[in-house]
N, C-alpha and C positions, 0 to 999 in steps of 0.2 A: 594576528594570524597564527602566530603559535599554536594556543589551543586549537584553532579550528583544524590543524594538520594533526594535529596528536589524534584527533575524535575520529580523522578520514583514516589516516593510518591505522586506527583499533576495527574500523571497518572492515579493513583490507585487509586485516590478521586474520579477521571471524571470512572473511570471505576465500581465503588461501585455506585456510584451513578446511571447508567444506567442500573444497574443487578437492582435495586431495580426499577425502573420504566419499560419502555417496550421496551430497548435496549440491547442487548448483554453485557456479562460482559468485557469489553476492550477498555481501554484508553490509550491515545495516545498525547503526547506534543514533539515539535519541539522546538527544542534550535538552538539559534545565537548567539555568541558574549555574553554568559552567558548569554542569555534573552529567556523567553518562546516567540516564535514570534508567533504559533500557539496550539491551543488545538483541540482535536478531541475524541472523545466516537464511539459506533457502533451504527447505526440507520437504521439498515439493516430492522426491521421491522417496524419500525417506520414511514420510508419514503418509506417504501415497493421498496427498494433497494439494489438488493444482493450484489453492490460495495463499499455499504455505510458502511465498517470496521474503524474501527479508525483509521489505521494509511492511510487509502484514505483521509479522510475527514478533518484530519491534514494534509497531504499535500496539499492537494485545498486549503484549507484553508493559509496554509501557500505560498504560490504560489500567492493568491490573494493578503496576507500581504506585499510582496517583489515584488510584480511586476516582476514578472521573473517564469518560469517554470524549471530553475535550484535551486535548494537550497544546494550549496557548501556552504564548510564549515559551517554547520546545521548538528545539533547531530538527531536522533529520540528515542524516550523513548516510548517503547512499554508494555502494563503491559503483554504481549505477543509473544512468538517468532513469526513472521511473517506468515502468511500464503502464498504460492506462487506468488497467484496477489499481496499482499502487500510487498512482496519483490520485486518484479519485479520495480513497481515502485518508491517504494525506491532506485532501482539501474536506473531508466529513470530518476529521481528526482537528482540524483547525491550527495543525502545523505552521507556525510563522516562516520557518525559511528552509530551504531546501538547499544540500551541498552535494553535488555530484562526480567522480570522478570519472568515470567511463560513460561515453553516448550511447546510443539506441543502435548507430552503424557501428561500433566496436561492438556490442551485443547481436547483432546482426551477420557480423562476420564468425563468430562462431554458431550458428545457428540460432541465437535468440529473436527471433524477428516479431517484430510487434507491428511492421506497417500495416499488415492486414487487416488487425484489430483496428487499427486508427481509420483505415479505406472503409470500412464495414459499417463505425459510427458516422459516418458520415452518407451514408447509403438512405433512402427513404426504406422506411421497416420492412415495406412488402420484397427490396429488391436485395435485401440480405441475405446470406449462403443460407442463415440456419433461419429456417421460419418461425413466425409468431402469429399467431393467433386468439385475439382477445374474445372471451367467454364470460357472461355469467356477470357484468359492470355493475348491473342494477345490484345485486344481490351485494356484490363489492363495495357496494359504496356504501351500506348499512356503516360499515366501520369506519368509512372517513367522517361522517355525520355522526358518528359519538364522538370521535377524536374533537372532531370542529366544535361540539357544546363543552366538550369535559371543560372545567375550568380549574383542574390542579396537573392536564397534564406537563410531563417536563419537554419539554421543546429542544432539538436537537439537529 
C-alpha cells in the first residue's frame, strides 16, 4: 500500500497545484512496473480544451512514453472518480486498475457534475438534449468494407 499512496499523493500534488493556478482541481499519474511512466493535471481551460482532464492527458501522455496506444498492465491514480469520457478511455486504453480518491458527489459538490452525461447515455438517441441525425450510411460503410477485408490491419 505504500506505493500506491505515494503514486495518489503525486496525483494530489499535480492536482493542488492546478486548482491554484488556472486548471481544474485534478491530477492524474499512470504507473508501470512500480514507475510513474506518465503525469497529467486538467488544462481544460488553459488550452481551451474540454478533453484536456487529467486522466486524457496522462494517457497521451503516457501512450507517447510507451510507444503503444495500449497501456496493459498500467495502474491509473486519479485524485478523481472518472468522468464518462475518461472512463471510457481508460477502458480503449486498456488500463488494468483504477485508484480514485474523490467521488463524482465530491465533484459534484463543487460544480463538477457529470450525472447528466450518465442520464443522457442512457436516453434512446432521438430523446437526447443534443440531437443526432444519421446521414449518408451507405456511402459510410465503403470504409468499414475495406477495414473488414484489409488483412494487415492493426486491431485496436
Amino acid at each position: 500500500m505504500e506505493n500506491k499512496s505515494k503514486f495518489m499523493l503525486r496525483a494530489i500534488e499535480l492536482s493542488i497545484r492546478s486548482a491554484k493556478a488556472n486548471g481544474g482541481p485534478f491530477g492524474c499519474v499512470i504507473v508501470k512496473n512500480n514507475k510513474i511512466i506518465a503525469e497529467g493535471f486538467n488544462q481544460v481551460t488553459s488550452n481551451n480544451d474540454p478533453t484536456a482532464h487529467a486522466e486524457i492527458v496522462a494517457i497521451r501522455n503516457a501512450c507517447q512514453n510507451e510507444n503503444n496506444f495500449f497501456l496493459k498492465e498500467c495502474d491509473l491514480y486519479s485524485t478523481c472518480e472518472p468522468c464518462p469520457m475518461c472512463l471510457s478511455a481508460i477502458y480503449w486504453a486498456h488500463i488494468e486498475n483504477i485508484y480514485y480518491a474523490n467521488t463524482r458527489l465530491d465533484a459534484k459538490n463543487i460544480d463538477f457534475d457529470d450525472s447528466f452525461i450518465y442520464s443522457e447515455m442512457n436516453k434512446k438517441i432521438n430523446s437526447r438534449k443534443i440531437k443526432m441525425y444519421q446521414i449518408h450510411r451507405d456511402e459510410a460503410l465503403e470504409a468499414f468494407k475495406i477495414w473488414d477485408k484489409k488483412e494487415d490491419k492493426i486491431k485496436y
